[in-house]
N, C-alpha and C positions, 0 to 999 in steps of 0.2 A: 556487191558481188559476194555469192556464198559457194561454199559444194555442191549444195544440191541446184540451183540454177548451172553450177558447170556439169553435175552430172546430167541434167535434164536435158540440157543441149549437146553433150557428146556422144548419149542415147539416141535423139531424133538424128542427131547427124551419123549415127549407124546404121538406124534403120530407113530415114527418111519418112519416117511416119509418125507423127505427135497422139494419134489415137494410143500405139503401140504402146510407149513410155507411156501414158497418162495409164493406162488399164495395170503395165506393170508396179507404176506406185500408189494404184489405188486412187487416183487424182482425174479430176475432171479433166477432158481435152483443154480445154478453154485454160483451166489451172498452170498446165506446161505451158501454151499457148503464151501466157500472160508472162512468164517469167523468163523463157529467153526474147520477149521484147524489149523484158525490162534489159536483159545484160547489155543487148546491142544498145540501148540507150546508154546506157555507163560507159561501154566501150565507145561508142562513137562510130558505129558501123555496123554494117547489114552483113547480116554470117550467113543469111538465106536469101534465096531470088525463088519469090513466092509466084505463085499463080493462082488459080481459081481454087483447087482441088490439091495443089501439089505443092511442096514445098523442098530447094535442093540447095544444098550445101555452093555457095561460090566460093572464089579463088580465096579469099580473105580467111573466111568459115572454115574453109580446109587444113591453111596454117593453124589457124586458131585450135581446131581438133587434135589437128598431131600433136601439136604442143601439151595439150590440155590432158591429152593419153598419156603421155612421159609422165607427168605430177601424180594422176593416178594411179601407175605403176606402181612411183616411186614410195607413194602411200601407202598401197599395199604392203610393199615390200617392208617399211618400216612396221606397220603394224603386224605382220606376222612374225618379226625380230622381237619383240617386246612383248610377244605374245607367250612366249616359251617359257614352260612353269620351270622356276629356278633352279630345281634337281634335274631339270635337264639340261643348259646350260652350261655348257664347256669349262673347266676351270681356267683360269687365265696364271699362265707359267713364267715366272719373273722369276731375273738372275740379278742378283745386286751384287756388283763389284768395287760400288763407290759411295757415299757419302751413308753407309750404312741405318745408322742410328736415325738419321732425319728423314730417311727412305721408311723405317719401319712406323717412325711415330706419323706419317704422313698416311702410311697404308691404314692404321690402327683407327686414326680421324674420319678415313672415307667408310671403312665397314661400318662405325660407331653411326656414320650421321647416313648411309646408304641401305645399314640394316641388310646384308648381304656379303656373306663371307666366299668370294668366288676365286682366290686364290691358292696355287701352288709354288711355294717362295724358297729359294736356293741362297744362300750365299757361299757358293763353294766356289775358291778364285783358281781350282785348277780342272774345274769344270770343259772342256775343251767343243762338248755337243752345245752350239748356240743356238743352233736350229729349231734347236726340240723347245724353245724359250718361245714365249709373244710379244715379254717384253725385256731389255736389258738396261739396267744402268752402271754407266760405265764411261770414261774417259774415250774421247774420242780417237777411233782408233781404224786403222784400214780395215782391218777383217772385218766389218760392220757394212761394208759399203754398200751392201746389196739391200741395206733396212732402211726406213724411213726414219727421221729423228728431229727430235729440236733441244734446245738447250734450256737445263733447269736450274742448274747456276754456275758461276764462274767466282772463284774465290781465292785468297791471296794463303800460301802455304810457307810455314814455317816449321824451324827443330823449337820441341816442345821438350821443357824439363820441370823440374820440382822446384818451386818456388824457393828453396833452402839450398839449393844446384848454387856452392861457387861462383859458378858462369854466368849468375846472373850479374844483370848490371856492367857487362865486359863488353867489348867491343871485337868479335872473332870472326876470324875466316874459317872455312868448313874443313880445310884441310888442319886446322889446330884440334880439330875435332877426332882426328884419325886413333886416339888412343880412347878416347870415350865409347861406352857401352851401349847399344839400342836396342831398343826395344819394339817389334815389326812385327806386322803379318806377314805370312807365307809368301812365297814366291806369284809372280801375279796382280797382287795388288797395286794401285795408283802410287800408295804410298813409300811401297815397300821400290818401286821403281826407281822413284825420284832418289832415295838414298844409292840403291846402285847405281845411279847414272851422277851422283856425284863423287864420287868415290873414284868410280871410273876417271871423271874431267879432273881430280887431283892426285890424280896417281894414288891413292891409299888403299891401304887391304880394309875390305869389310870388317866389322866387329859387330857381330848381332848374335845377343845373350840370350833373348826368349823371342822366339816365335808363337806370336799371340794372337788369334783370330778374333779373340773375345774381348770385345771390346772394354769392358767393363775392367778385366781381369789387366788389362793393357793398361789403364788409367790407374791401374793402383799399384803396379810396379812403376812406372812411372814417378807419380804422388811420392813416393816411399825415397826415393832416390837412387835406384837400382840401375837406371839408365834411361838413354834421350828417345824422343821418338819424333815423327813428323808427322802432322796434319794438320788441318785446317786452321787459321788463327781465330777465324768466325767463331768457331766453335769451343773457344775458350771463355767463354761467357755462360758455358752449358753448368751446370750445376756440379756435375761429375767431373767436373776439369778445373774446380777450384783452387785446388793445390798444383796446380802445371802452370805455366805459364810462357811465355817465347822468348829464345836468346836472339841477342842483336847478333845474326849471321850475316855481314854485309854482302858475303859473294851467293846466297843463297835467296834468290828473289825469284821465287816461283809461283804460276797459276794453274788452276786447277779449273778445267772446263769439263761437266758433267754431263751429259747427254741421256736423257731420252732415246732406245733404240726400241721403234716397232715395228711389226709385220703390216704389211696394208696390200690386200687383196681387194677383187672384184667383190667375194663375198664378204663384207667386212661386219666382222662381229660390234655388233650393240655396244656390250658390255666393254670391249676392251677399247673401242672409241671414248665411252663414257669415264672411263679411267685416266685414258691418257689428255682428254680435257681439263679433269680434275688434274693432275701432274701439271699440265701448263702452266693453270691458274696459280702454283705455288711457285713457278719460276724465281728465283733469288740470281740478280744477272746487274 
């Protein structure tokens, strides 16, 4: 079974007429003639109830058509999506609110190996327009509920200090922490939460010395021994996180579940499908 035997026969089964189709592709009658015999032979069934002069579509032949119109459609539809020269081609609007650094090298990996730069990329965590986004990553959360999503990893979160950090080697609870200094992003962040919501559960006043978006800049106050900060403990194997390392915080056992938020319409764009497939595929869970 091929296209052109399903187009051959969805033709005659519109027209009812196999001269018609054979003239439109150039092809002997005989030529069509011979290849939706061959389908019904694959299939196992008669799609037409012939007579001398005439050939018509039965019950069987009819599902078969309808069916066989929807693929075509959908064919279409596909190759006019993938048809569209690139500078026309919508840029696709992504907010990162979470796992940053491994969100940008992952984006960095797909232009590199897809040869196609179609992004517009945010990380502003006091950003409040989600809408205006296609895609968000971000800890799951209600104001999302109206997106489609799935999860690209789930990871085990600790207070992160300077290898040279006293604390190391200690056995503490988070509220022995209430006089020590940190080091956070801006209000917003995953990270920057968890610290307020512990702080909160031990009654302690906040102590946060540098508000640091940048990540880089974050790691080397850090490093230096300026003050603690919290994220991923995965991600202290990353190169730039050589000098950090995690205090035994016994009352501080947190998870960190990342999400995948996209938009998913009737008309659903190619490219941002093709994206968030790729996103799947690096799932960490």
């Amino acid at each position: 079974m091929n296209l052109n035997q399903l187009q051959y026969f969805l033709e005659v089964a519109k027209s009812q007429n196999i001269t018609k189709t054979a003239q439109k592709h150039l092809l002997p009658p005989s030529a069509v003639s011979s290849s939706i015999k061959k389908l019904e032979q694959e299939l196992g069934v008669k799609l037409f109830d012939r007579t001398h002069n005439k050939i018509a579509l039965n019950t069987k032949g009819k599902f078969f058509a309808a069916e066989i119109e929807k693929i075509f459609k959908k064919i279409d539809e596909a190759t006019s999506k993938i048809s569209i020269p690139d500078t026309l081609i919508p840029k696709i609007k992504i907010l990162i609110h979470a796992r940053s650094k491994w969100i940008t090298e992952l984006i960095i990996e797909y232009v590199s190996k897809e040869q196609s730069n179609n992004f517009i990329i945010s990380n502003d965590y006091t950003n409040k327009e989600i809408d205006d986004y296609d895609i968000i990553i971000d800890e799951a959360n209600e104001k999302y509920s109206h997106w489609e999503h799935f999860v690209l990893s789930v990871e085990r979160i600790c207070v992160k200090a300077s290898v040279n950090s006293p604390l190391m080697n200690k056995t503490l609870y988070f509220s022995e922490l209430k006089n020590e200094p940190f080091i956070l992003p801006s209000v917003g962040n995953g990270m920057r939460r968890r610290y307020e919501d512990a702080c909160k559960k031990n009654s302690i006043k906040e102590h946060i010395i540098v508000e640091c978006n940048d990540r880089q800049c974050l790691h080397q106050y850090v490093s230096s021994g300026i003050g603690l900060t919290i994220g991923s403990l995965r991600s202290l194997s990353d190169s730039t996180q050589q000098n950090m390392a995690a205090l035994n915080v016994i009352d501080f056992d947190e998870i960190q579940t990342v999400c995948v938020f996209y938009k998913k319409s009737e008309n659903e764009n190619f490219h941002l499908k093709k994206f968030c497939d790729y996103l799947y595929s690096k799932r960490i869970i």
